[in-house]
Backbone as JSON Lines, residues from 0, in Angstrom:
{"i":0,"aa":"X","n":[52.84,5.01,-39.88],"ca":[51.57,5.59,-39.56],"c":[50.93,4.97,-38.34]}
{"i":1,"aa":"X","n":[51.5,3.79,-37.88],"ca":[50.61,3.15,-36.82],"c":[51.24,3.61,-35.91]}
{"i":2,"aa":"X","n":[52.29,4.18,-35.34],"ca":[52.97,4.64,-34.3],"c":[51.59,6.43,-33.89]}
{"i":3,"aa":"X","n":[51.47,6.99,-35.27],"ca":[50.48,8.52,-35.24],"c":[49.37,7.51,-34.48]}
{"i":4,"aa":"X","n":[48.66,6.56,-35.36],"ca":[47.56,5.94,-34.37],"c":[47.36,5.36,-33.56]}
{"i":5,"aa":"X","n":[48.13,5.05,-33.01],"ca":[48.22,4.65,-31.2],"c":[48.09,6.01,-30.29]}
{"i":6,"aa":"X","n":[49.02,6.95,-30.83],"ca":[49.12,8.3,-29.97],"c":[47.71,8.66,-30.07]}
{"i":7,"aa":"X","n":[47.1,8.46,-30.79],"ca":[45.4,9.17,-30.84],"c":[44.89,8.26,-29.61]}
{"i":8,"aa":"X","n":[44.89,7.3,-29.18],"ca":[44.54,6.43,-28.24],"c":[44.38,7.37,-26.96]}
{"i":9,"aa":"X","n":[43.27,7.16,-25.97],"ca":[43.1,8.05,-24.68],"c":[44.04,7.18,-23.43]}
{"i":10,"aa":"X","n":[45.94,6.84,-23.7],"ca":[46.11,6.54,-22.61],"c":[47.37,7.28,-22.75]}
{"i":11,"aa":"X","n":[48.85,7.16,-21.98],"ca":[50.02,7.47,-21.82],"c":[50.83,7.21,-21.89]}
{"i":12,"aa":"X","n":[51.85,8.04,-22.69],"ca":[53.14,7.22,-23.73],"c":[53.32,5.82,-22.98]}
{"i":13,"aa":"X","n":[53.47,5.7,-21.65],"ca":[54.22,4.65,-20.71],"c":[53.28,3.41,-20.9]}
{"i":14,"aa":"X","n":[52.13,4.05,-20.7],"ca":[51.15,2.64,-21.18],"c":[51.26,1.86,-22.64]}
{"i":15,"aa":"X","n":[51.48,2.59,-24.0],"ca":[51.93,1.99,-25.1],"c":[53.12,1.71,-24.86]}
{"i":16,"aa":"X","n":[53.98,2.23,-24.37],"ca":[55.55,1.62,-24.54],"c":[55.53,0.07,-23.46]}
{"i":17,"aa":"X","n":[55.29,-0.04,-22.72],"ca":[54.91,-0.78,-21.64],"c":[54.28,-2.6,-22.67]}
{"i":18,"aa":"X","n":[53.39,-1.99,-23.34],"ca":[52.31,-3.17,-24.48],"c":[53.9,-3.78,-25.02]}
{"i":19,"aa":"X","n":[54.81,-2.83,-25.77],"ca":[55.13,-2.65,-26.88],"c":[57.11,-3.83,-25.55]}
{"i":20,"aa":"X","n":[57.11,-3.24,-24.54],"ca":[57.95,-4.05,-23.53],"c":[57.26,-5.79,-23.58]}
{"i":21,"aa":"X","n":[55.62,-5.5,-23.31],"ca":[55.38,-6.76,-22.89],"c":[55.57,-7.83,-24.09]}
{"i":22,"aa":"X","n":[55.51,-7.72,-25.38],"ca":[55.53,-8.08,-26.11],"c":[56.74,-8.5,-26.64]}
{"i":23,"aa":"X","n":[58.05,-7.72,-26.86],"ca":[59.09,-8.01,-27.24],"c":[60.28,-8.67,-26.19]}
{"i":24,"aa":"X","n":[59.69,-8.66,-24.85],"ca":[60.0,-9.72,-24.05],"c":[59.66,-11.02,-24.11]}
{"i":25,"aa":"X","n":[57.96,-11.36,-24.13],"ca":[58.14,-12.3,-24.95],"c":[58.98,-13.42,-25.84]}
{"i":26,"aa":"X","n":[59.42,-12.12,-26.93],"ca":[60.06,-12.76,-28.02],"c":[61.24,-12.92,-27.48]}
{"i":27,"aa":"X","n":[61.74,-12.24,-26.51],"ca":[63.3,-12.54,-25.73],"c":[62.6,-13.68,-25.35]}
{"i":28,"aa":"X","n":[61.74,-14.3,-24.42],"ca":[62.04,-15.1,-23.81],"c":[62.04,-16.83,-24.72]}
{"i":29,"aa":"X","n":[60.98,-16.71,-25.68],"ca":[60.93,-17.99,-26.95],"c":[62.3,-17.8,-27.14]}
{"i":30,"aa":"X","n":[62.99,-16.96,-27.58],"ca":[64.3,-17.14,-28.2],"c":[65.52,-17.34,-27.45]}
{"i":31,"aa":"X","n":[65.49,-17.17,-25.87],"ca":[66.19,-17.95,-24.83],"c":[65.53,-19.53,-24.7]}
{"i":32,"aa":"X","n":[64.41,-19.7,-24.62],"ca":[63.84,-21.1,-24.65],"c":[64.41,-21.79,-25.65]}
{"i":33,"aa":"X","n":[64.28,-21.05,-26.75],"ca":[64.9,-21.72,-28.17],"c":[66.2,-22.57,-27.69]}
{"i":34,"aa":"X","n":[67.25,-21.41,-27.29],"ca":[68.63,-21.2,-27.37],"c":[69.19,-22.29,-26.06]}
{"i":35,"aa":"X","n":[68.09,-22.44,-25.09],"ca":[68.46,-23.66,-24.54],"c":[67.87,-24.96,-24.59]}
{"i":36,"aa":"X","n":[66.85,-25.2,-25.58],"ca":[66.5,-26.66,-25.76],"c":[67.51,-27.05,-26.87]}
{"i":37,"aa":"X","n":[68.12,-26.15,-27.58],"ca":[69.07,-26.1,-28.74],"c":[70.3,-26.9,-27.79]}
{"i":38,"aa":"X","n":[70.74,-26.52,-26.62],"ca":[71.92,-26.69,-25.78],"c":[71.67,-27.89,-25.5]}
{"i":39,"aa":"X","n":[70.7,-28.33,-24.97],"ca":[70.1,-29.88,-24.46],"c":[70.17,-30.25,-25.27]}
{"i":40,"aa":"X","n":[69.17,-30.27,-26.62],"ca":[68.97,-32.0,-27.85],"c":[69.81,-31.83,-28.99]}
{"i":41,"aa":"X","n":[69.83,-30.57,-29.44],"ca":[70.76,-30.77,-30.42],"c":[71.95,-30.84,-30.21]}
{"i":42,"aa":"X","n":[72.95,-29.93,-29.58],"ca":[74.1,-30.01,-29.52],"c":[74.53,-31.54,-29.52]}
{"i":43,"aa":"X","n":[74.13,-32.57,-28.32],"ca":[74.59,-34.08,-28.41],"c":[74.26,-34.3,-29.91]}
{"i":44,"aa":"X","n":[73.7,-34.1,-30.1],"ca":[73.13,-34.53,-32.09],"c":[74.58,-34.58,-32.82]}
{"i":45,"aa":"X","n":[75.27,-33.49,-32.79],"ca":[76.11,-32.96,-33.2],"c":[77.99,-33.62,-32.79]}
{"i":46,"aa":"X","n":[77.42,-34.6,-31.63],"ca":[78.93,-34.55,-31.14],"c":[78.98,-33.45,-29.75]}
{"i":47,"aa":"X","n":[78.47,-32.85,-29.28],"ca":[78.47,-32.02,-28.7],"c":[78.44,-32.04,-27.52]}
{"i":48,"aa":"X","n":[79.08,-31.72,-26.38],"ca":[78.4,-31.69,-24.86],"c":[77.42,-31.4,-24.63]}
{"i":49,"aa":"X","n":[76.3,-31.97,-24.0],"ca":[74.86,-31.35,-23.81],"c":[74.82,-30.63,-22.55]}
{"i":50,"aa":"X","n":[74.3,-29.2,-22.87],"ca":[74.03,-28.24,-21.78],"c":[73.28,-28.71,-20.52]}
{"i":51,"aa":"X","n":[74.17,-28.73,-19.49],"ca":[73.5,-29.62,-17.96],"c":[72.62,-27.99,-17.05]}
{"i":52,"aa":"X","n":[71.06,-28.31,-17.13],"ca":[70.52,-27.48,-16.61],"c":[70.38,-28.02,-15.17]}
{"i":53,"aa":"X","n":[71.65,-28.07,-14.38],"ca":[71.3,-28.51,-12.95],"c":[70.46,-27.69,-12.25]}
{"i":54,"aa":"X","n":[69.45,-27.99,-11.78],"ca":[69.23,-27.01,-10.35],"c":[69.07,-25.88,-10.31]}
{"i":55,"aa":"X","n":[69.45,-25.06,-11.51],"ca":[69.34,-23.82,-10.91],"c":[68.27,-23.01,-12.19]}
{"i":56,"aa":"X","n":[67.22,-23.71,-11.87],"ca":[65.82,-22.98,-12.78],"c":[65.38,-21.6,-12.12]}
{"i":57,"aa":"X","n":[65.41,-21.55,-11.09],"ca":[64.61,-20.23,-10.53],"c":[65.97,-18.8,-10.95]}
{"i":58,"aa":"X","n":[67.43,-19.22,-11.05],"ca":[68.22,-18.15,-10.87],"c":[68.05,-18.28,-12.37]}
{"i":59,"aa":"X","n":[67.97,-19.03,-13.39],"ca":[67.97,-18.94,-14.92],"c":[66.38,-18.3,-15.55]}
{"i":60,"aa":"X","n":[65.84,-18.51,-14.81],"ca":[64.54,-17.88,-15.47],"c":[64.53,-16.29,-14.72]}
{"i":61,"aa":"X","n":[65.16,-16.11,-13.78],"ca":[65.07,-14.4,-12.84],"c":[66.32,-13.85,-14.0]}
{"i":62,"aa":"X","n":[67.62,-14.23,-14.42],"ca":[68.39,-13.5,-15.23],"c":[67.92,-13.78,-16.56]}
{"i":63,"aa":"X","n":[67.1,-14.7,-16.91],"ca":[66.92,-14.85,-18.3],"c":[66.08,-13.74,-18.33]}
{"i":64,"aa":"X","n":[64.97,-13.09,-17.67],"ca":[64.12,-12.15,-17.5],"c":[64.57,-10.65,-17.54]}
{"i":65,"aa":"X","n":[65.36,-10.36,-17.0],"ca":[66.33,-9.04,-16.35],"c":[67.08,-8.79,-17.8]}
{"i":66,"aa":"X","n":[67.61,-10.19,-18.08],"ca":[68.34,-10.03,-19.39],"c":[67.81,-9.99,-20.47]}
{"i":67,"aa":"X","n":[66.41,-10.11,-20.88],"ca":[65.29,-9.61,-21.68],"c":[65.13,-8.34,-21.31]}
{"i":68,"aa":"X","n":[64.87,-8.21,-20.61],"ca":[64.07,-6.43,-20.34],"c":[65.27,-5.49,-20.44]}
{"i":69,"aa":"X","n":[66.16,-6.0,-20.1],"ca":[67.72,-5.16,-20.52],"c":[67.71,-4.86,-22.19]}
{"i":70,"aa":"X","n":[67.91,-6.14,-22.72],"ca":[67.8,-5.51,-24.07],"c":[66.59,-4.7,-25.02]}
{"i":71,"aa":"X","n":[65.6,-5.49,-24.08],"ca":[64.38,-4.84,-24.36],"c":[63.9,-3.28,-24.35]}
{"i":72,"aa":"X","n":[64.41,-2.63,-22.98],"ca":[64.34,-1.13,-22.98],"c":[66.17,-0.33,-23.76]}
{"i":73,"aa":"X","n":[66.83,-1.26,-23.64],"ca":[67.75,-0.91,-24.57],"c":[67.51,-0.23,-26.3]}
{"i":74,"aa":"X","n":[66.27,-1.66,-26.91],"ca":[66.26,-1.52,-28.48],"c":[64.58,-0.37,-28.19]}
{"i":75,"aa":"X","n":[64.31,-0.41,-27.59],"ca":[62.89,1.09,-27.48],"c":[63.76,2.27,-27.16]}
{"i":76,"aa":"X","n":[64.89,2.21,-26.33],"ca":[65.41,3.69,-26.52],"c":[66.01,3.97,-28.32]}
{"i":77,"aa":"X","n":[67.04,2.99,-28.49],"ca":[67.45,3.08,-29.86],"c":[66.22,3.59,-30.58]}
{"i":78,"aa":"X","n":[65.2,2.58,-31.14],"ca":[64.12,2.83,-31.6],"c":[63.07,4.75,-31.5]}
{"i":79,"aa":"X","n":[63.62,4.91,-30.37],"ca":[62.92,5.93,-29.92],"c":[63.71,7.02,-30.4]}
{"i":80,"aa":"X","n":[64.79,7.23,-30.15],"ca":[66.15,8.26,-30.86],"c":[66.36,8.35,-32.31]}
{"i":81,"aa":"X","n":[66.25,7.17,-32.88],"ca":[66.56,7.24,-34.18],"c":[65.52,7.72,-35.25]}
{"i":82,"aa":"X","n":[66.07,8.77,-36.09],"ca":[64.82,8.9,-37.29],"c":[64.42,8.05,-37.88]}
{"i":83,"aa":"X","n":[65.12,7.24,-38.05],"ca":[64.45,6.71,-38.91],"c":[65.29,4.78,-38.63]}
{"i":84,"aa":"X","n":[64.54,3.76,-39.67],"ca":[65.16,2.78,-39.42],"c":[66.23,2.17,-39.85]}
{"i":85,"aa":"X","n":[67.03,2.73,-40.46],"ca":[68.49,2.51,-41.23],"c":[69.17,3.15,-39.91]}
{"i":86,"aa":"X","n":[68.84,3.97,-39.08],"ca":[69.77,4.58,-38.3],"c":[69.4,3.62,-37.34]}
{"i":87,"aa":"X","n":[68.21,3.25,-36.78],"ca":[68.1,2.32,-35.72],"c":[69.3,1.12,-35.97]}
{"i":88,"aa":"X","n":[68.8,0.46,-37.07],"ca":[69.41,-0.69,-37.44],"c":[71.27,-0.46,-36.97]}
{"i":89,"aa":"X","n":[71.84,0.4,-37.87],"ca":[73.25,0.65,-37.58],"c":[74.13,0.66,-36.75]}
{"i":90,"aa":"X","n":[73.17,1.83,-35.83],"ca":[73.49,2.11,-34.46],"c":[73.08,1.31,-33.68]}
{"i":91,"aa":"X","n":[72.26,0.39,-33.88],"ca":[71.79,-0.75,-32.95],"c":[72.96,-1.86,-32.9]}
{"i":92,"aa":"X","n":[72.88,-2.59,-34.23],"ca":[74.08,-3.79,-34.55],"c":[75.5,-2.89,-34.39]}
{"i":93,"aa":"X","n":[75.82,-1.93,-34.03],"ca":[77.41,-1.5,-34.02],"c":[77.54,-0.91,-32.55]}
{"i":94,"aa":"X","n":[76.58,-0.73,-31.77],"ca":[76.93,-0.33,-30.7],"c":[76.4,-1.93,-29.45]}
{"i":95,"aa":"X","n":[75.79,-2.91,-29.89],"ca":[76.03,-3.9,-29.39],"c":[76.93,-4.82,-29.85]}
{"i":96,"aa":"X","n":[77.81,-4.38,-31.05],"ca":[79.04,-5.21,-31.33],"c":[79.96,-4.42,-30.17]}
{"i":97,"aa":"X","n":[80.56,-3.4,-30.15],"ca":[81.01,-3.09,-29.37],"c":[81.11,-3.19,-27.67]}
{"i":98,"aa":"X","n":[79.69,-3.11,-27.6],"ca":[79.69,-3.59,-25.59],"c":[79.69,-4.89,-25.75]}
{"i":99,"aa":"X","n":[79.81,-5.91,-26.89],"ca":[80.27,-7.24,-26.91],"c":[81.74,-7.58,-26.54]}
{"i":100,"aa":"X","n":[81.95,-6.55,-27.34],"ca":[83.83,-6.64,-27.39],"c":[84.13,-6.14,-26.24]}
{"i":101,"aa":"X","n":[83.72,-5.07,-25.65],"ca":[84.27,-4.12,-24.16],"c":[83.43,-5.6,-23.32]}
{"i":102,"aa":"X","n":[82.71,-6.13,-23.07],"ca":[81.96,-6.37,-22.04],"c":[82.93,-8.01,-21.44]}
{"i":103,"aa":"X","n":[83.7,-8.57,-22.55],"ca":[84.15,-9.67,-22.51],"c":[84.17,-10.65,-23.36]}
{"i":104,"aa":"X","n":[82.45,-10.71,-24.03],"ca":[82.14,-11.7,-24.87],"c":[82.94,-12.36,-26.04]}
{"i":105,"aa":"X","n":[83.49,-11.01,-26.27],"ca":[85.08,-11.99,-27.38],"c":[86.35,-12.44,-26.87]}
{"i":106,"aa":"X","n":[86.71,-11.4,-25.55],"ca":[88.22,-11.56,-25.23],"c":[87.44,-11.83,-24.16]}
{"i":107,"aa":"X","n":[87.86,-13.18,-23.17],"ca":[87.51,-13.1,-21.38],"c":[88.49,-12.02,-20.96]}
{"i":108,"aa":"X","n":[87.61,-11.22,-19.93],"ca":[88.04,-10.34,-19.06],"c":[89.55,-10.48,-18.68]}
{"i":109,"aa":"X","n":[89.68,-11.5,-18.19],"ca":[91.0,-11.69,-17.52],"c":[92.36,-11.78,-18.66]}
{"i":110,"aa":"X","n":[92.14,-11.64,-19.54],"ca":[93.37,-11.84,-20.84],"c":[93.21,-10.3,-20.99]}
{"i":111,"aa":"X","n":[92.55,-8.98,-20.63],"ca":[92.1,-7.6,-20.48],"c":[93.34,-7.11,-19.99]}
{"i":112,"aa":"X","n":[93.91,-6.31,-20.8],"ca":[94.44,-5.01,-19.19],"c":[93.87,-4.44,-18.31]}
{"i":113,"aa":"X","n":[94.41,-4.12,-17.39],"ca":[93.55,-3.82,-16.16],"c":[92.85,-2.48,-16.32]}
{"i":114,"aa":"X","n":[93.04,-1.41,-17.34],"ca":[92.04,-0.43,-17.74],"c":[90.61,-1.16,-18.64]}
{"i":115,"aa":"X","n":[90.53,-2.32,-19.32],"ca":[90.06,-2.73,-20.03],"c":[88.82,-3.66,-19.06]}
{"i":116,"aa":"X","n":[89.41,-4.1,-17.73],"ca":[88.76,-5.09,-16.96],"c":[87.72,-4.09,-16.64]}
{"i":117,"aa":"X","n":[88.27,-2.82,-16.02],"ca":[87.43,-1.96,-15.52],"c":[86.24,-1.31,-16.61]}
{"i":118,"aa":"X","n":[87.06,-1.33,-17.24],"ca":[85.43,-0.6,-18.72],"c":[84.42,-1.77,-18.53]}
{"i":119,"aa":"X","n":[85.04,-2.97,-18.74],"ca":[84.22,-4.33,-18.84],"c":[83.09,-3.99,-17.85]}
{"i":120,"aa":"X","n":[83.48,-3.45,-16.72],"ca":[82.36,-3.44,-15.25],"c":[81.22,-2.97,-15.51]}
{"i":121,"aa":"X","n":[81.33,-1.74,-16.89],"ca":[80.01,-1.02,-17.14],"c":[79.3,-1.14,-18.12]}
{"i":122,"aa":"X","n":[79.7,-2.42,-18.73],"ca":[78.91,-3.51,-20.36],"c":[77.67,-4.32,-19.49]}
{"i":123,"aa":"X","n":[76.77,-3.83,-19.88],"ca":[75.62,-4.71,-19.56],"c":[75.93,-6.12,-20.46]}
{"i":124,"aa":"X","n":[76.41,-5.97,-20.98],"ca":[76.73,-7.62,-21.91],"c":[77.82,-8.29,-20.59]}
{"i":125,"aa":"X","n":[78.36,-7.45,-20.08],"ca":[79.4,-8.61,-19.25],"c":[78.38,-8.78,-17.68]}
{"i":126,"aa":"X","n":[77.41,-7.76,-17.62],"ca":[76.96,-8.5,-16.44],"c":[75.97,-9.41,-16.86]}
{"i":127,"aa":"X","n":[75.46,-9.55,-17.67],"ca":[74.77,-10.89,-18.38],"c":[75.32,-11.75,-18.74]}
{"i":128,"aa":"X","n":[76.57,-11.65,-18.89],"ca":[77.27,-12.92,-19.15],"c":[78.11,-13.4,-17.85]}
{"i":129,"aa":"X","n":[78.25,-12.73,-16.98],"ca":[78.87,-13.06,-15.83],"c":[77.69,-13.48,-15.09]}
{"i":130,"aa":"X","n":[76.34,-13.56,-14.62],"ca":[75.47,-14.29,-14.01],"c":[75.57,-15.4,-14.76]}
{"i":131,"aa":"X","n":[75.35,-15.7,-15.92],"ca":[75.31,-16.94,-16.79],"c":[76.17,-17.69,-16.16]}
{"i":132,"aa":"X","n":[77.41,-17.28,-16.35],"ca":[78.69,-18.09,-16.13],"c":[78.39,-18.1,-14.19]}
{"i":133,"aa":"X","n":[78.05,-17.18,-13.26],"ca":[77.84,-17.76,-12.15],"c":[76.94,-19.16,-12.08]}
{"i":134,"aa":"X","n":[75.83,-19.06,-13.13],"ca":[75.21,-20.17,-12.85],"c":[75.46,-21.46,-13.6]}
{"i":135,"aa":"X","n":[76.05,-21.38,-14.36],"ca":[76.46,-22.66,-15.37],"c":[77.85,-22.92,-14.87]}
{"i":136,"aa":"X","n":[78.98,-22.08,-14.6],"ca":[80.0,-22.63,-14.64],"c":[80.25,-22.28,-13.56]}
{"i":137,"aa":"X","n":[80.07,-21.77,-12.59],"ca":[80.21,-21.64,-11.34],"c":[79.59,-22.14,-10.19]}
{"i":138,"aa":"X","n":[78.25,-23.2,-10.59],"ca":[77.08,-23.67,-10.04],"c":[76.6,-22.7,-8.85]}
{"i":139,"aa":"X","n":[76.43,-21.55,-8.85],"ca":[76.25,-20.76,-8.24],"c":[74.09,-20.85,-8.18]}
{"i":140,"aa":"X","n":[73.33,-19.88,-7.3],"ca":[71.65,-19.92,-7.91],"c":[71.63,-18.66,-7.8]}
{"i":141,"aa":"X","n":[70.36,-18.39,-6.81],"ca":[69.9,-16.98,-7.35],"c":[70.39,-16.11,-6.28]}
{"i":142,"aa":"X","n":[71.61,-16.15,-5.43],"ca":[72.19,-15.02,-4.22],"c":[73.38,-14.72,-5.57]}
{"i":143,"aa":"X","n":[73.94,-15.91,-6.53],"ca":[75.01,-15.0,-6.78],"c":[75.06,-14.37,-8.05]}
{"i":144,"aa":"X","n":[73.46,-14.24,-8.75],"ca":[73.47,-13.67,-9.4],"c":[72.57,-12.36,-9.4]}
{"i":145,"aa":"X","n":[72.36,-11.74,-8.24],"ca":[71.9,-10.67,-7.74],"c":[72.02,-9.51,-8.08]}
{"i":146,"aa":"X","n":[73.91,-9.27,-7.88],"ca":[74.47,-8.17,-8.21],"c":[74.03,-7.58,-9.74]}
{"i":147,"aa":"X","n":[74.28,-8.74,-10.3],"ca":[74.23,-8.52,-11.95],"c":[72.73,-8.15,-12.18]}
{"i":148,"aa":"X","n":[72.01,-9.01,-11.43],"ca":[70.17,-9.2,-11.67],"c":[69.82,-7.42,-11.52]}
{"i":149,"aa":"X","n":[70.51,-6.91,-10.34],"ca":[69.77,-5.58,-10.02],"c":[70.73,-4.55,-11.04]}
{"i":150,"aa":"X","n":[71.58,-5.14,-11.73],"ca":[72.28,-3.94,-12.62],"c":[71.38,-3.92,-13.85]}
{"i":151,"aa":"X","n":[71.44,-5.12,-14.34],"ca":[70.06,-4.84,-15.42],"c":[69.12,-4.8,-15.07]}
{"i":152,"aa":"X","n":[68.59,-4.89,-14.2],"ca":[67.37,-4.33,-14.1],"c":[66.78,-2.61,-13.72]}
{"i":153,"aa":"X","n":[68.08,-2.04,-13.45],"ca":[68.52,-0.75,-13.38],"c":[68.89,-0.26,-14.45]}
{"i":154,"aa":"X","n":[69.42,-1.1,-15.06],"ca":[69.43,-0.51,-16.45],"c":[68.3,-0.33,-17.71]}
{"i":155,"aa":"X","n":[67.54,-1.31,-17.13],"ca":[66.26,-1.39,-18.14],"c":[65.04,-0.19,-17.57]}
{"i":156,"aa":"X","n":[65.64,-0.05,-16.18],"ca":[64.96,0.72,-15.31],"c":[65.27,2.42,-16.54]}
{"i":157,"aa":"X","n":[66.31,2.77,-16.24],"ca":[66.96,3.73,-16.63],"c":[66.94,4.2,-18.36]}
{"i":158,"aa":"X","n":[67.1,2.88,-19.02],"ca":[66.48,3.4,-20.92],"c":[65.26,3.0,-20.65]}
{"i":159,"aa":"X","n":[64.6,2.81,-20.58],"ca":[62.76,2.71,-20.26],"c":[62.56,4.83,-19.69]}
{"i":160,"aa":"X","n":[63.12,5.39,-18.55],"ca":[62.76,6.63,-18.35],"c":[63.79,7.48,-19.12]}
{"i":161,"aa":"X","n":[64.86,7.01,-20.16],"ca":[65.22,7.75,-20.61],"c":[64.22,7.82,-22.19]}
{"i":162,"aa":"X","n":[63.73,6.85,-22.53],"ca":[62.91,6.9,-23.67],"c":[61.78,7.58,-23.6]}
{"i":163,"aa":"X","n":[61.04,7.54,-22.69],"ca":[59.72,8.22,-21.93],"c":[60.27,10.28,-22.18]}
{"i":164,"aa":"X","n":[61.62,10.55,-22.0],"ca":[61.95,11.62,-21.24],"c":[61.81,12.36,-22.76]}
{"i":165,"aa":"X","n":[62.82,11.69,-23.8],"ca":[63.22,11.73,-24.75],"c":[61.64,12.01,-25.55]}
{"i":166,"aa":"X","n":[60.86,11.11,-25.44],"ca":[59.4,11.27,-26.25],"c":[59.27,12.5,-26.0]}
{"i":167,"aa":"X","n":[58.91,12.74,-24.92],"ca":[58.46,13.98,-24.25],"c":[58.93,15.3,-24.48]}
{"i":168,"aa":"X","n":[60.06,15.26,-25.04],"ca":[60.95,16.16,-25.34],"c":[60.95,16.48,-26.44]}
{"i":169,"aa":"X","n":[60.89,15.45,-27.63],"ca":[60.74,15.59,-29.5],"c":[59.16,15.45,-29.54]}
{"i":170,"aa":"X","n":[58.0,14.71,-28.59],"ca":[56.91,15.09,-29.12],"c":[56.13,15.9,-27.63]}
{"i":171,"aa":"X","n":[56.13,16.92,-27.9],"ca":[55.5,17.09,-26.51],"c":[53.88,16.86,-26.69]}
{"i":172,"aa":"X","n":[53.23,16.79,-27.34],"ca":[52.18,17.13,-27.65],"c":[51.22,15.61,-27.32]}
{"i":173,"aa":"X","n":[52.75,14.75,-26.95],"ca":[52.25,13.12,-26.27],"c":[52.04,13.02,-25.18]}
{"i":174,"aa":"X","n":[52.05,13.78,-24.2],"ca":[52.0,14.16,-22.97],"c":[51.06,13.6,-22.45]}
């Protein structure tokens, strides 16, 4: 019911969806913060190599960002398509298991057949994980993670106006 009472609101789908971006970026970004103070103190806790944040803060906070808003207009299109939330949920966790598996994240690219390398090219999971790896394991900053930076961000570009299109289409009356 709170989704009907927002629409009563005097502004435009883009402006609630936009609140509803600023917010669950956010929570991307605590939960990347999380995920690397976790790398720094705990891991040594553990026996562990501790995650070396050399130098390259400005290219880790520009892809940590890109790579929020990627998944971010990703789970508002899901959200937006699905009737209901059993279908969100499903189709959410099974179609990012999958661009996990196509993108690299289980098999590295290069152990791929060469039809397989090429699918990899169009997993937003492998260009987020390939800036990562430019900047951690490649000590690369923020020129060589560009390519990747402007793909998600084209992509977040792109389910952000496909969700907008989609509203517009099942509710017109949100206009």
């Amino acid at each position: 019911g709170s989704q009907i009472r927002l629409l009563t609101l005097p502004v435009n789908y883009m402006t609630l969806l936009m609140g509803k971006v600023a917010v669950y970026l956010l929570v991307c970004l605590v939960q990347m913060s999380a995920m690397l103070l976790a790398g720094v103190f705990v891991l040594p806790l553990i026996g562990l190599p501790r995650l070396v944040l050399a130098g390259a803060f400005g290219g880790l906070l520009a892809i940590s960002l890109v790579v929020a808003l990627a998944a971010v207009g990703y789970g508002l299109m899901i959200g937006t398509v699905a009737r209901t939330h059993q279908q969100a949920a499903a189709f959410g966790s099974i179609s990012v298991i999958i661009l996990a598996a196509v993108g690299g994240l289980w098999v590295p690219i290069y152990l791929m057949p060469p039809f397989m390398t090429v699918v990899a090219g169009f997993s937003p999971l492998n260009w987020a994980i390939t800036a990562f790896y430019n900047l951690f394991l490649r000590g690369g900053g923020m020129v060589t993670i560009l390519p990747q930076a402007a793909k998600l961000l084209a992509f977040f570009a792109a389910t952000v106006a496909l969700t907008a299109i989609y509203q517009r289409i099942r509710r017109p009356m949100n206009n």
